[in-house]
MIBA-952804 format. One record per residue: chain; residue number from 1; x, y, z of N, C-alpha, C in turn; residue in three letters. Coordinates in nm, 2 decimals, always signed. Layout:
# MIBA-952804
A | NUM | X | Y | Z | X | Y | Z | X | Y | Z | ALA .
...
//
This chain:
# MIBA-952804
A | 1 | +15.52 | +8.09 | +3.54 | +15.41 | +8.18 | +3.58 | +15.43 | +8.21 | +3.73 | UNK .
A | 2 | +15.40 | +8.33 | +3.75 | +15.41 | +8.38 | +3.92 | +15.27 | +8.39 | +3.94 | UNK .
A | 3 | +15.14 | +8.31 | +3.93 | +15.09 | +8.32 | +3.98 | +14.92 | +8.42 | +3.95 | UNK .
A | 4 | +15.00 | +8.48 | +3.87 | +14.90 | +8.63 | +3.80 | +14.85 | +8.62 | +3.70 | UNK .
A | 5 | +14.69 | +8.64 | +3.66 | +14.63 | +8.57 | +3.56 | +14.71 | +8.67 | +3.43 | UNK .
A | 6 | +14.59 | +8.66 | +3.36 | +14.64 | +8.73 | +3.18 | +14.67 | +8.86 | +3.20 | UNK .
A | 7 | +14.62 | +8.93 | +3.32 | +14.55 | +9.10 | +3.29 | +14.69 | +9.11 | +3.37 | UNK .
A | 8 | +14.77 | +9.04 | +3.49 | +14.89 | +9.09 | +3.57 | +14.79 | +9.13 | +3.68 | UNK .
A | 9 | +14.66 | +9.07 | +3.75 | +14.63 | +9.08 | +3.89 | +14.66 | +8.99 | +3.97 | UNK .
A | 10 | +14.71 | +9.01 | +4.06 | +14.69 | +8.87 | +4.15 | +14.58 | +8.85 | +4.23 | UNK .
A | 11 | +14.60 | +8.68 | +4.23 | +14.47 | +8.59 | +4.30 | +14.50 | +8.68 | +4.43 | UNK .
A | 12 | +14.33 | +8.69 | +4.48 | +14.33 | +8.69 | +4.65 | +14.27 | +8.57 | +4.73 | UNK .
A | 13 | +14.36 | +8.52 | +4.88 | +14.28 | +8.45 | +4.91 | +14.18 | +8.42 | +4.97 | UNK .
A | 14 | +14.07 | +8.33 | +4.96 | +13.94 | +8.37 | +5.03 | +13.94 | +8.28 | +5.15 | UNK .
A | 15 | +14.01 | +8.37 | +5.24 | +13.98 | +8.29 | +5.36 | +13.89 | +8.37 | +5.41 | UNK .
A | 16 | +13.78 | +8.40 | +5.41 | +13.71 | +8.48 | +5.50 | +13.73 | +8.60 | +5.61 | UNK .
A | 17 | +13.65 | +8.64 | +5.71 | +13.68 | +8.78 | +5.74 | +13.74 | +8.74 | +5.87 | UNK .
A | 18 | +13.75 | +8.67 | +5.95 | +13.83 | +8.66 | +6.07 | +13.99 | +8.59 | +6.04 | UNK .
A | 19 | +14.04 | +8.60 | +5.89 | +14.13 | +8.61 | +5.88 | +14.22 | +8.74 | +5.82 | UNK .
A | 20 | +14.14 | +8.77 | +5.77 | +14.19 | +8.93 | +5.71 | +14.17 | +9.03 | +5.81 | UNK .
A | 21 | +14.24 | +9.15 | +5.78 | +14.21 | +9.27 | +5.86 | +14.34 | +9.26 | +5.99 | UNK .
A | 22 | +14.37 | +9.33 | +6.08 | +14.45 | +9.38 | +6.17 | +14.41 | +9.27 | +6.27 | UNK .
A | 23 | +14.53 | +9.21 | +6.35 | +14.52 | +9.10 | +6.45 | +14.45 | +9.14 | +6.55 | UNK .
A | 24 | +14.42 | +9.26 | +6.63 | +14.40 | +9.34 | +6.70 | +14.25 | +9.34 | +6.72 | UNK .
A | 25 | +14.20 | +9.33 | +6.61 | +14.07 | +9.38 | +6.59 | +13.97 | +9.26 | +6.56 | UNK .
A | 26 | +14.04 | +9.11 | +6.56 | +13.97 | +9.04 | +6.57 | +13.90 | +8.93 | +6.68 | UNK .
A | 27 | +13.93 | +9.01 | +6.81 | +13.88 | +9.00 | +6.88 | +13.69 | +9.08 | +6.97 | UNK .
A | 28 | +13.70 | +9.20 | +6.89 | +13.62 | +9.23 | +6.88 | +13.53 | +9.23 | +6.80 | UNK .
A | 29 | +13.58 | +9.18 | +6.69 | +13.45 | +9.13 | +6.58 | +13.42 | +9.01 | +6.61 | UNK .
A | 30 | +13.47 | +8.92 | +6.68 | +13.41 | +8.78 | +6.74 | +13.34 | +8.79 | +6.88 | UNK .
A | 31 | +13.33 | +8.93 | +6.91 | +13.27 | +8.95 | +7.05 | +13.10 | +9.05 | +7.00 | UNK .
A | 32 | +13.12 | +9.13 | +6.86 | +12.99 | +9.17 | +6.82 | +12.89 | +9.10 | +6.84 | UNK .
A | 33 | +12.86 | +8.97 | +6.80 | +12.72 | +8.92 | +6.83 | +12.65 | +8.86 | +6.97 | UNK .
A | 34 | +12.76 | +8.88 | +7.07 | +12.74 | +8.87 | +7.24 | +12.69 | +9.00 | +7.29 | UNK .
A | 35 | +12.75 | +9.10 | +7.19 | +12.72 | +9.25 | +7.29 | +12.62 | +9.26 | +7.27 | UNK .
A | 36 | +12.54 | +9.28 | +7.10 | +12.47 | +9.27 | +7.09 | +12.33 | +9.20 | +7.17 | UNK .
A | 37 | +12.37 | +9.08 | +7.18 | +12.21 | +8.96 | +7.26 | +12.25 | +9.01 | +7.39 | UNK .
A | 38 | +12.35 | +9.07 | +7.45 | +12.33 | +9.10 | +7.60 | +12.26 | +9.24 | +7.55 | UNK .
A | 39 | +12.26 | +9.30 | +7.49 | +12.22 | +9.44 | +7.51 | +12.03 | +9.42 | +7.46 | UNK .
A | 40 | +12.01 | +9.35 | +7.40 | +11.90 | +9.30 | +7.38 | +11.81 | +9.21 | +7.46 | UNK .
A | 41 | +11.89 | +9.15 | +7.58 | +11.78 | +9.09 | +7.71 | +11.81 | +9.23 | +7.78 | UNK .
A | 42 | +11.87 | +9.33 | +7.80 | +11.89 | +9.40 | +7.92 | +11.78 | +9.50 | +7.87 | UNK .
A | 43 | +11.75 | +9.50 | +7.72 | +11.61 | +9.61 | +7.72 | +11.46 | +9.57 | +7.75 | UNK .
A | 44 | +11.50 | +9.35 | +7.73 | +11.36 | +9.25 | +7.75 | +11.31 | +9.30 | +7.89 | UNK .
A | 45 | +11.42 | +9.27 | +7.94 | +11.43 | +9.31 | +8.13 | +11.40 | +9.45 | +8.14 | UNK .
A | 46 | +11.42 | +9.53 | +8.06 | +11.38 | +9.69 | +8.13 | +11.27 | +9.71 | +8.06 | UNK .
A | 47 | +11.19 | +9.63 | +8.03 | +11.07 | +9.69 | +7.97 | +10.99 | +9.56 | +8.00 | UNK .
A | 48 | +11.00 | +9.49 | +8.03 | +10.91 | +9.36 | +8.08 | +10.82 | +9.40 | +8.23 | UNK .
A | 49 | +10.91 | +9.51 | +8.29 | +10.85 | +9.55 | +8.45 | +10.68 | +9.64 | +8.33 | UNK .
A | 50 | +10.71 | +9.70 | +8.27 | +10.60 | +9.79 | +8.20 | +10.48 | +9.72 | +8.17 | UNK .
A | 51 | +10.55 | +9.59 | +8.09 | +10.42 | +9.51 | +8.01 | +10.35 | +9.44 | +8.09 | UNK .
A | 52 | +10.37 | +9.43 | +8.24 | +10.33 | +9.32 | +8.36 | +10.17 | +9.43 | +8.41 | UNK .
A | 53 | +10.24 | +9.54 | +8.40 | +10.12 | +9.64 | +8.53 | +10.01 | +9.66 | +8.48 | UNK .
A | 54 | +9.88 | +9.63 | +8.58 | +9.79 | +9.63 | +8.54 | +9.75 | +9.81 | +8.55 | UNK .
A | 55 | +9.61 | +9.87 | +8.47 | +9.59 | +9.98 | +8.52 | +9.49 | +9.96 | +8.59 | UNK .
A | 56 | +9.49 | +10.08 | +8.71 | +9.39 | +10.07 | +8.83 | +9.42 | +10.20 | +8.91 | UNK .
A | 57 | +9.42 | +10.17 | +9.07 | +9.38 | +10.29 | +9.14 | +9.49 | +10.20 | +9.27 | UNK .
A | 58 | +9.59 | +10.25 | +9.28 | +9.65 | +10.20 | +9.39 | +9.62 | +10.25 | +9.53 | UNK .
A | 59 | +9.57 | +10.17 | +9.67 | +9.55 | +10.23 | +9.79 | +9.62 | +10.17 | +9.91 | UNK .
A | 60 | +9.62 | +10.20 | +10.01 | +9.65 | +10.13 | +10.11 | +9.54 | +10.11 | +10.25 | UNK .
A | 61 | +9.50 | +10.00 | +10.25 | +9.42 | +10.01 | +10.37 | +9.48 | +10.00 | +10.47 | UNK .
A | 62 | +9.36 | +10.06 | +10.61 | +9.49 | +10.05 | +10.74 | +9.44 | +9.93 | +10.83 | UNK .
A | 63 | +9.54 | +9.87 | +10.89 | +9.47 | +9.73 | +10.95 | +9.45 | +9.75 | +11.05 | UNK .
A | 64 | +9.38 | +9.66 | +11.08 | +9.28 | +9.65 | +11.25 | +9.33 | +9.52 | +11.29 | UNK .
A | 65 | +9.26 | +9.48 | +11.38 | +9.26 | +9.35 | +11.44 | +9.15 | +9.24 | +11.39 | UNK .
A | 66 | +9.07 | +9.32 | +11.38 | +8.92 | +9.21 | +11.41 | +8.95 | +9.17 | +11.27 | UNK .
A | 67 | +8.86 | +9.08 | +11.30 | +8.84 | +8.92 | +11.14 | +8.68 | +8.96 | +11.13 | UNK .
A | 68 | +8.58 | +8.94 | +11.15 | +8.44 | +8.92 | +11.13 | +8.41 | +9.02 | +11.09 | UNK .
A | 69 | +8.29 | +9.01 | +10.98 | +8.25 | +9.10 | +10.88 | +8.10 | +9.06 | +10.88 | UNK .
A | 70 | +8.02 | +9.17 | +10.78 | +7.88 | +9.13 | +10.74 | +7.87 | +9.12 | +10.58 | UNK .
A | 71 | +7.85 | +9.04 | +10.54 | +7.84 | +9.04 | +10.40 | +7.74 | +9.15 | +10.35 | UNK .
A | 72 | +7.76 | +9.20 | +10.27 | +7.68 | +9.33 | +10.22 | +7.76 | +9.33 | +10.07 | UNK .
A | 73 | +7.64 | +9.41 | +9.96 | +7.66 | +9.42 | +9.83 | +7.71 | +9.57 | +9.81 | UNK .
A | 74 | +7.66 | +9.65 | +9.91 | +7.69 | +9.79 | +9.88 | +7.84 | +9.82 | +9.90 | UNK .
A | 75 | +7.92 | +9.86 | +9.87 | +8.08 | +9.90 | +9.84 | +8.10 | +10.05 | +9.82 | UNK .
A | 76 | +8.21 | +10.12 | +9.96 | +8.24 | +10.24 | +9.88 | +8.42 | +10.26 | +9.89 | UNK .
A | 77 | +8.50 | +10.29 | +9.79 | +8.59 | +10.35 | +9.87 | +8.62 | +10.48 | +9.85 | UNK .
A | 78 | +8.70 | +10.52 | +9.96 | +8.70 | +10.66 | +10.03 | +8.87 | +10.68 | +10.00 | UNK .
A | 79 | +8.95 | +10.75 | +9.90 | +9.06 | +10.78 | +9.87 | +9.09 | +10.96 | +9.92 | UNK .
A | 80 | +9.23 | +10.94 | +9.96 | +9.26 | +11.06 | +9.99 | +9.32 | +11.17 | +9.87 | UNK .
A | 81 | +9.31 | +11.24 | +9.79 | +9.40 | +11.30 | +9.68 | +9.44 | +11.47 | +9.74 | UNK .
A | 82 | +9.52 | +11.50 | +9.70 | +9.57 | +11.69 | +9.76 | +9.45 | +11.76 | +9.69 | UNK .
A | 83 | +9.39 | +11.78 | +9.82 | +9.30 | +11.90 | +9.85 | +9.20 | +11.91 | +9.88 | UNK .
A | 84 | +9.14 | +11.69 | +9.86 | +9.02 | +11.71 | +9.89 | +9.04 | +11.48 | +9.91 | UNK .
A | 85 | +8.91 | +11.44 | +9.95 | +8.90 | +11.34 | +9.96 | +8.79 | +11.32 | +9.90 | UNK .
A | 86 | +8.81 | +11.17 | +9.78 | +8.71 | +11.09 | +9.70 | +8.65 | +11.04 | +9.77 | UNK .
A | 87 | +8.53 | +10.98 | +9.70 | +8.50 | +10.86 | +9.74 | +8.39 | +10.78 | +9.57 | UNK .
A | 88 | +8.43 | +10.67 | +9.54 | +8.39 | +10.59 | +9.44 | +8.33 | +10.51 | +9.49 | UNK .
A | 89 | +8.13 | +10.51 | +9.43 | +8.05 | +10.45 | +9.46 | +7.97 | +10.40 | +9.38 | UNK .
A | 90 | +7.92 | +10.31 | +9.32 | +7.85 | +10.24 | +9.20 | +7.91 | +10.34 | +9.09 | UNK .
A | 91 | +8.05 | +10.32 | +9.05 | +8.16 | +10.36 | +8.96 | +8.11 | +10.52 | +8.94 | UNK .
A | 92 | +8.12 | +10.55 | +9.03 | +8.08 | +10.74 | +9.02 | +8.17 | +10.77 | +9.09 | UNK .
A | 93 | +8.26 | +10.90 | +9.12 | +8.33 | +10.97 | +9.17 | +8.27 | +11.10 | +9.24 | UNK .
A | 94 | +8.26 | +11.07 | +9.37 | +8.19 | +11.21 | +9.45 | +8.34 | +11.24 | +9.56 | UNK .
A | 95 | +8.29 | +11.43 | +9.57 | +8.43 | +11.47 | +9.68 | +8.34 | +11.53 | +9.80 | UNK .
A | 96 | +8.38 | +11.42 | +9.91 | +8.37 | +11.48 | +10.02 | +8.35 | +11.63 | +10.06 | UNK .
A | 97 | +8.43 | +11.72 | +10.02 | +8.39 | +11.88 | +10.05 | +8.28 | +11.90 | +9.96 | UNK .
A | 98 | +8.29 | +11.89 | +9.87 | +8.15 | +11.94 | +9.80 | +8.03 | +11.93 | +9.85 | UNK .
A | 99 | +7.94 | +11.99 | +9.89 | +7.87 | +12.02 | +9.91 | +7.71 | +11.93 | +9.83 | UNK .
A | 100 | +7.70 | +11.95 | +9.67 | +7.62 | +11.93 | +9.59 | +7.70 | +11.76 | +9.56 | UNK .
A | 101 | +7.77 | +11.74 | +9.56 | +7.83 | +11.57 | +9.53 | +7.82 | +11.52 | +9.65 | UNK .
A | 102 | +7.80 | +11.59 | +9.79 | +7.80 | +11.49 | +9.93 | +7.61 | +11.44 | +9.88 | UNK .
A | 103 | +7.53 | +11.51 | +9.91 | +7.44 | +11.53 | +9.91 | +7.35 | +11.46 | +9.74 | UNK .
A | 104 | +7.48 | +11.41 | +9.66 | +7.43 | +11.35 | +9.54 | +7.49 | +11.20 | +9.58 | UNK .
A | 105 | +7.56 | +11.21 | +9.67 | +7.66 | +11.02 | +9.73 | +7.50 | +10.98 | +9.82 | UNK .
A | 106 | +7.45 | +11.07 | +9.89 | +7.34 | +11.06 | +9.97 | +7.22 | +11.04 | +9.96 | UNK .
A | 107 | +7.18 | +11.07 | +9.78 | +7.10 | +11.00 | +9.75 | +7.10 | +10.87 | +9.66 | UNK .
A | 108 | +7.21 | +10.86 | +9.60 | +7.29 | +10.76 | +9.56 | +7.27 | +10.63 | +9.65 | UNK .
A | 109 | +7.36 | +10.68 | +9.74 | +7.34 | +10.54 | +9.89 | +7.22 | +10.50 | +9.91 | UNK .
A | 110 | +7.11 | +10.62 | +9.94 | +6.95 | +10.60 | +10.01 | +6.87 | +10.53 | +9.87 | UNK .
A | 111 | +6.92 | +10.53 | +9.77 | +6.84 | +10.46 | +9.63 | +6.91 | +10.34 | +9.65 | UNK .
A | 112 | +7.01 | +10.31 | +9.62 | +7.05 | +10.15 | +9.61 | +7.03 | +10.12 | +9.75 | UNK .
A | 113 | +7.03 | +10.15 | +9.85 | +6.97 | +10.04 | +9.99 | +6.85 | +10.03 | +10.01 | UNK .
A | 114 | +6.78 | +10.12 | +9.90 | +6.65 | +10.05 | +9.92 | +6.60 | +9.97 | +9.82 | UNK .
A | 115 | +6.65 | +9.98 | +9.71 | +6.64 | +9.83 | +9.61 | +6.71 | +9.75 | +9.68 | UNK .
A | 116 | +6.81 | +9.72 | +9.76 | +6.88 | +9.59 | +9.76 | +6.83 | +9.57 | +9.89 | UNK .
A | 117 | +6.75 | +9.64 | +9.98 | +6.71 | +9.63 | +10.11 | +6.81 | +9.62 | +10.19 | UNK .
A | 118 | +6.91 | +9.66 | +10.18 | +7.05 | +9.66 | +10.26 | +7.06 | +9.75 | +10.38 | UNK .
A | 119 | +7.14 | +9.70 | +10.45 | +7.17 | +9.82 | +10.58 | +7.27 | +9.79 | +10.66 | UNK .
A | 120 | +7.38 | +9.80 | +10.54 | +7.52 | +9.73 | +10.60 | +7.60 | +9.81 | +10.44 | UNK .
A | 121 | +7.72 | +9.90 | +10.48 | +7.79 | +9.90 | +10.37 | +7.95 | +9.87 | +10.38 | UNK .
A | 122 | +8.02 | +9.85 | +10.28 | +8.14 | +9.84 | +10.32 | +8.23 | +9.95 | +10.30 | UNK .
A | 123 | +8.31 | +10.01 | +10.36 | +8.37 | +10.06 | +10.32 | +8.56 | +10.06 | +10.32 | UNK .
A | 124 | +8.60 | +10.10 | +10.19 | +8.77 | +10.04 | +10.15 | +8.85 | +10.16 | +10.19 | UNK .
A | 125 | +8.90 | +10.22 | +10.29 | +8.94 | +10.37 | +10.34 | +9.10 | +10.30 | +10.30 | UNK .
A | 126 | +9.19 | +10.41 | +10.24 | +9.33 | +10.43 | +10.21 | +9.39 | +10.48 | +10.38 | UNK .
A | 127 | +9.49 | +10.44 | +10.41 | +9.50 | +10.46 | +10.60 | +9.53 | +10.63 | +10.59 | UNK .
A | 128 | +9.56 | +10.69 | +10.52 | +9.60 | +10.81 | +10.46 | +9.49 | +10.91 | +10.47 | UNK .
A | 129 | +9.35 | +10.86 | +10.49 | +9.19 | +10.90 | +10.50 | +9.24 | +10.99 | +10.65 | UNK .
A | 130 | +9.19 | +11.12 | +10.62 | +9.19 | +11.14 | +10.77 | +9.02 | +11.09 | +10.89 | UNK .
A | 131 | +9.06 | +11.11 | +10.98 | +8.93 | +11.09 | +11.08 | +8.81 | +11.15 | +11.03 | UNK .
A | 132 | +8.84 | +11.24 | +11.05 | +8.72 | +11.35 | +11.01 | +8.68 | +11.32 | +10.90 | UNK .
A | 133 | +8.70 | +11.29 | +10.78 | +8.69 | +11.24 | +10.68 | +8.56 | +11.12 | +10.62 | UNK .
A | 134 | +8.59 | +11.05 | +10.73 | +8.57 | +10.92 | +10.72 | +8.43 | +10.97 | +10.81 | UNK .
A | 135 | +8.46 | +11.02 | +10.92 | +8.31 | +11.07 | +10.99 | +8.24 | +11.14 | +10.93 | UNK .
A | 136 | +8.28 | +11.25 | +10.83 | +8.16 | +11.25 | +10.74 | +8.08 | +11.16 | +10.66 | UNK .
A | 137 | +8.16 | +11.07 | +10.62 | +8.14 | +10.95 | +10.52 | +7.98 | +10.90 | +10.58 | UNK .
A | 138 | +8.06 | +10.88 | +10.73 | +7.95 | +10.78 | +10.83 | +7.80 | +10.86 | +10.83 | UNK .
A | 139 | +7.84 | +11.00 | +10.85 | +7.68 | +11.11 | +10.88 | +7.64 | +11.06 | +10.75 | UNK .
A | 140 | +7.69 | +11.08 | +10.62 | +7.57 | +11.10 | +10.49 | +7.54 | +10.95 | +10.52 | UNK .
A | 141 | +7.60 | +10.82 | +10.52 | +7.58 | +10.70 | +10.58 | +7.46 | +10.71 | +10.60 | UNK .
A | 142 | +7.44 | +10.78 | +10.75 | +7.33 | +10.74 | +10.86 | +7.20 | +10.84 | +10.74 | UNK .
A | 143 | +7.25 | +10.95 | +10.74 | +7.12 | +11.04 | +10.68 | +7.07 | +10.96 | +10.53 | UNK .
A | 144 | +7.14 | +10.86 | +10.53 | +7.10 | +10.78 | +10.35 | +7.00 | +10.64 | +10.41 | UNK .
A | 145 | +6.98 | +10.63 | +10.60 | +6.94 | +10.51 | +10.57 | +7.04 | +10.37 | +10.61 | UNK .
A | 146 | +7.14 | +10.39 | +10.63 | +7.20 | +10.30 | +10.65 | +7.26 | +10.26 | +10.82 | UNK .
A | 147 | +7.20 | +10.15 | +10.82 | +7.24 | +10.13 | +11.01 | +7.37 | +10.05 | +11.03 | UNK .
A | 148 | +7.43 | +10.02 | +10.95 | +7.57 | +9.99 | +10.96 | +7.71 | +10.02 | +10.87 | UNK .
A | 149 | +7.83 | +10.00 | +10.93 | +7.96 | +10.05 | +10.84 | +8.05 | +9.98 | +10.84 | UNK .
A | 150 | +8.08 | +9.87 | +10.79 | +8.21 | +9.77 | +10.80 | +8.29 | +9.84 | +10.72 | UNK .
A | 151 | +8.40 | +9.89 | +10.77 | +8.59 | +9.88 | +10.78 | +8.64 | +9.75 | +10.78 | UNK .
A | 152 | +8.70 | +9.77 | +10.62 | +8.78 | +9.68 | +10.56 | +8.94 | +9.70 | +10.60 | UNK .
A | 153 | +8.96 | +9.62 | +10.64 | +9.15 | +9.61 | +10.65 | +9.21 | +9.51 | +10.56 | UNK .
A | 154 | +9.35 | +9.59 | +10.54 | +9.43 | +9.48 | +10.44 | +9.47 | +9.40 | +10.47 | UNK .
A | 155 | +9.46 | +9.27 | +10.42 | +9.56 | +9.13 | +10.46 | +9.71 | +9.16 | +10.40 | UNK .
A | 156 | +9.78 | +9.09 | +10.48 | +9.90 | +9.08 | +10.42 | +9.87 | +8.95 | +10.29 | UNK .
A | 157 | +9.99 | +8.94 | +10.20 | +9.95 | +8.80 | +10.08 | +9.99 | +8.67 | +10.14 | UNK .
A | 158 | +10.06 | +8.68 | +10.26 | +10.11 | +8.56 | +10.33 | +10.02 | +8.47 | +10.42 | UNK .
A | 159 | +9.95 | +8.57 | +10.50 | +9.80 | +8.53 | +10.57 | +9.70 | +8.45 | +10.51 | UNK .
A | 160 | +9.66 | +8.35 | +10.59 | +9.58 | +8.30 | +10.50 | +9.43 | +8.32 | +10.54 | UNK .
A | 161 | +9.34 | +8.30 | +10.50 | +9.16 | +8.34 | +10.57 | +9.12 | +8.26 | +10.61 | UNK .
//
């Protein structure tokens, strides 16, 4: 017998796949399941920056020197956007040039300082705020009632309080 069953086929042997096939080529098929797991952290990593960010309203305040503040409940910030400047107050959005939203921030302010009897507000200006800007801010301020204006500056995260 040579080997060949009844029919005249011959046995094949089963050594598995990294013995068959072209010498050449079995270096890359023992390197498929590396490429793969590196290509698969390098998309953990490029999509892990996405799953971290919170949503919100990015600003920059501009810093001062001074430390001392007045504690007050009333809060506004004053953001700059092209063409006009916000300002977000008891979660309402009013723009500075407007005319009918200055004058609706105005009585907005003059209602809540006189329920909370306040006369101190804060406000969170982006350094990006122009002057003038901000001096309007202060007029509807004064015409709402209010006899004071703390300017908030940014800490650095390293500083401590």
């Amino acid at each position: 017998m040579t080997g060949r069953g009844e029919l005249g086929w011959a046995r094949r042997s089963n050594a598995g796949r990294m013995r068959s096939g072209v010498d050449w080529v079995r270096p890359f098929v023992a390197a498929v399941p590396w490429v793969t797991l590196g290509i698969l952290l390098l998309m953990l990593h490029l999509i892990s920056g996405t799953l971290t960010r919170a949503e919100g309203v990015l600003f920059d305040l501009p810093e001062a020197g001074m430390r001392d503040g007045v504690a007050t409940k009333l809060v506004a910030l004053v953001l700059p956007v092209p063409r006009e400047t916000l300002v977000f107050f008891d979660d309402t959005r009013y723009v500075l040039g407007d005319d009918q939203s200055a004058s609706a921030l105005e009585s907005a302010l003059s209602d809540r300082s006189s329920k909370l009897s306040e006369t101190a507000i804060l406000v969170l200006a982006d350094r990006r705020v122009a002057v003038g800007e901000l001096m309007k801010f202060a007029g509807i301020a004064r015409r709402s009632g209010l006899k004071s204006i703390l300017f908030a500056e940014k800490r650095d995260e390293g500083e401590a309080e």
